[in-house]
C-alpha positions in Angstrom: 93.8 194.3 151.8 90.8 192.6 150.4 92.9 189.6 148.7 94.4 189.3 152.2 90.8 188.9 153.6 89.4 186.6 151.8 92.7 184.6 151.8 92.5 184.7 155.8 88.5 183.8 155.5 89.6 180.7 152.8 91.9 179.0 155.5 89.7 179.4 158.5 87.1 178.0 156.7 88.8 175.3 155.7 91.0 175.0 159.2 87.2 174.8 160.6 86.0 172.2 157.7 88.8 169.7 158.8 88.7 169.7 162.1 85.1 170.0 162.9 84.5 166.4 163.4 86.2 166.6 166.7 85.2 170.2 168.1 83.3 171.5 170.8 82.3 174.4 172.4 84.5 175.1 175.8 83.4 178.4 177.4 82.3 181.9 176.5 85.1 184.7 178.4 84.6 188.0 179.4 87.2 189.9 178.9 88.5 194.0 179.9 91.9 195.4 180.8 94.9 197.9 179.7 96.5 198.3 176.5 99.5 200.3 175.5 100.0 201.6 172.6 102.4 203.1 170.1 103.3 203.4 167.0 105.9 202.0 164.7 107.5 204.8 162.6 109.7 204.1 159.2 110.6 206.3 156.3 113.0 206.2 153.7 115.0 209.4 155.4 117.4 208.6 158.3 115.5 211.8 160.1 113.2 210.7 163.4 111.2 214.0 163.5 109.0 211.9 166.0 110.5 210.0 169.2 106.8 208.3 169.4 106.0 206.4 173.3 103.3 204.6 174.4 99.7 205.8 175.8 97.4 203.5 177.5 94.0 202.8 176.9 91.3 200.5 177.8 90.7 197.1 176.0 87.1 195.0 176.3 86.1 191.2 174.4 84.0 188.9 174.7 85.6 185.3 173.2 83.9 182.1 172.2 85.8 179.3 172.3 86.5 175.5 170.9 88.3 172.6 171.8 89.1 170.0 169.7 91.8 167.4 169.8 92.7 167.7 173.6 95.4 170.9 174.0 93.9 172.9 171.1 91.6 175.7 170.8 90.1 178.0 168.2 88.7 181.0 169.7 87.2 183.9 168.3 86.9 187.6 169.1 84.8 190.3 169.5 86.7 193.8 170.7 86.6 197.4 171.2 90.2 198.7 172.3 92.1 202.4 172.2 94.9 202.6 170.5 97.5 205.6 169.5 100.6 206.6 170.6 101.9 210.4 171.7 105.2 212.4 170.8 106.2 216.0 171.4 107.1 218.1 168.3 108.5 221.3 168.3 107.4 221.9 172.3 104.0 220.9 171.2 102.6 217.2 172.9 100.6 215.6 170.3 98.4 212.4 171.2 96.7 210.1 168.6 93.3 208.8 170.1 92.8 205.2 167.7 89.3 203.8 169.1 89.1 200.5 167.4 86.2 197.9 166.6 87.3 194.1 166.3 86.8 190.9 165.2 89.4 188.2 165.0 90.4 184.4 165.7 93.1 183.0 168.1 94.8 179.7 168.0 95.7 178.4 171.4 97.7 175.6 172.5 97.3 174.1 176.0 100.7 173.9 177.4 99.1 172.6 180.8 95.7 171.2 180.5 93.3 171.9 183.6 91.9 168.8 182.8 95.3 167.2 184.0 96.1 170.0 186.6 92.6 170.3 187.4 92.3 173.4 188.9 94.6 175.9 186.0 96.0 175.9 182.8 98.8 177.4 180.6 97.8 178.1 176.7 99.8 180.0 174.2 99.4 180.9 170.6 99.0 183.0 167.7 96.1 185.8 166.9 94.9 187.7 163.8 92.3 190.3 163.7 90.4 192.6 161.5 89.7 196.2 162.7 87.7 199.3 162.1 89.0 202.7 163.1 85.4 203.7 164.7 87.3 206.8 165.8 90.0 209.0 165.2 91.4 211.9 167.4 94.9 213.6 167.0 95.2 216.6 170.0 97.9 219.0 169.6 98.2 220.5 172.6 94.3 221.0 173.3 93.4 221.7 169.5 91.5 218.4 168.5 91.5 217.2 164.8 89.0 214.8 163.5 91.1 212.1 161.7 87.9 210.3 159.9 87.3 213.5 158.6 90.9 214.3 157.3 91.1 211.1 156.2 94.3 210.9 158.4 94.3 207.2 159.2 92.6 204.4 157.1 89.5 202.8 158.2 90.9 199.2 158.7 93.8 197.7 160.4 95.0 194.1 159.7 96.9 193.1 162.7 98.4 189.9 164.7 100.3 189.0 168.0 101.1 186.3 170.2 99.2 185.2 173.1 100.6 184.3 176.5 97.7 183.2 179.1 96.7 180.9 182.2 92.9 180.3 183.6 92.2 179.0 187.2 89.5 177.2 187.7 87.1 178.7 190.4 84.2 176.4 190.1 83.4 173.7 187.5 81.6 176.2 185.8 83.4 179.6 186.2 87.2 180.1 185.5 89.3 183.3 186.0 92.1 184.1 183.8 95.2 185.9 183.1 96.8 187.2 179.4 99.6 188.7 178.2 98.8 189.8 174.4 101.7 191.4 171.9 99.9 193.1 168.9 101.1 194.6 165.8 99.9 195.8 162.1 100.6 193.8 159.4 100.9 197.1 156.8 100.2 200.8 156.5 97.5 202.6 159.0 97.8 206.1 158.0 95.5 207.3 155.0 96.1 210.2 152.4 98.4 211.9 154.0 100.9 209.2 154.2 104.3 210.7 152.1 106.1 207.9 149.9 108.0 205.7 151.6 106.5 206.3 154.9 104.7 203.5 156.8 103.2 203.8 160.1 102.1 200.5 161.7 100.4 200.0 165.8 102.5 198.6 167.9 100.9 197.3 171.3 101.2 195.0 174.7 98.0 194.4 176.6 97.0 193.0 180.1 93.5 191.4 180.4 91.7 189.7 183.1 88.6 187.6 181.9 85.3 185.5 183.5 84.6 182.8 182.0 81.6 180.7 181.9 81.9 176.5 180.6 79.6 175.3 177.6 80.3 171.9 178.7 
């Protein structure tokens, strides 16, 4: 995980290096809305002991973004979302409770420009994030089980998606916005008590409406 870090961190900051000649700050968003959530379940039986479906939670961001060269931007993240998923086992319902901290950085392309529309645009792209499990809760039935403590679920999640969003432009200074977000890990999230051969990866589609304020 860490070579895949600091590979991530050596191509942003050379992504940022070459194109900083021609960047400028667009707009700081605020963001909140739902996520759902499941999990993606593999092992190396054919045996699905767990027909896993998805729970919602909450999602809140706050993004900074740039422009440079016309339709692009580079945007980066700040997040707290809920994650998990929740199965029934045996005639018990089980829920996993994933409370997640995030940072991250979005590339956007402006499909429609505002600035030729004028009042909305149409951006898509992809995302990659970094998060910390800040919390962990598996409830079986109503017995809750502390997964930090268990060591259940492993502290960080490498994870990207795609990005599918539009903004309207309220004022010259205030924009609203729309976005569709897929999201999924990029490797194992369970901890110690993974068995060999079994991965367990988030799986997730969120809604967000956002405020955004112009730099510019």
């Amino acid at each position: 995980m860490r070579k895949v870090f600091f590979f991530s961190l050596f191509v942003s900051l050379n992504f940022i290096s070459f194109s900083q000649r021609n960047m400028r700050p667009e707009e700081v968003t605020l963001v909140g809305g739902r996520a759902f959530y499941s999990f993606l379940y593999k092992d190396n039986t054919t045996e699905n002991y767990f027909n896993f479906e998805y729970k919602p939670g909450f999602t809140y961001s706050v993004y900074y973004s740039l422009k440079f060269r016309y339709r692009n931007v580079l945007r980066f993240e700040g997040s707290a979302f809920q994650a998990g998923s929740r199965a029934i086992y045996a005639g018990n319902l089980i829920q996993w409770n994933l409370n997640y901290l995030s940072l991250g950085t979005s590339y956007l392309f402006k499909i429609i420009d505002k600035e030729q529309r004028k009042e909305f645009s149409i951006y898509a792209g992809p995302t990659f994030q970094f998060s910390y499990l800040a919390r962990g809760q598996q409830v079986v039935n109503k017995l809750n089980y502390n997964l930090k403590q268990t060591d259940g679920f492993k502290d960080w999640n490498i994870h990207s998606g795609l990005i599918v969003g539009t903004k309207y432009l309220a004022t010259q200074r205030v924009h609203l916005s729309i976005e569709y977000r897929f999201d999924c890990s990029l490797g194992q999230i369970e901890g110690a008590d993974a068995t060999t051969g079994q991965i367990t990866r988030n799986i997730g589609h969120i809604g967000t409406v956002g405020v955004g304020f112009s730099l510019r």
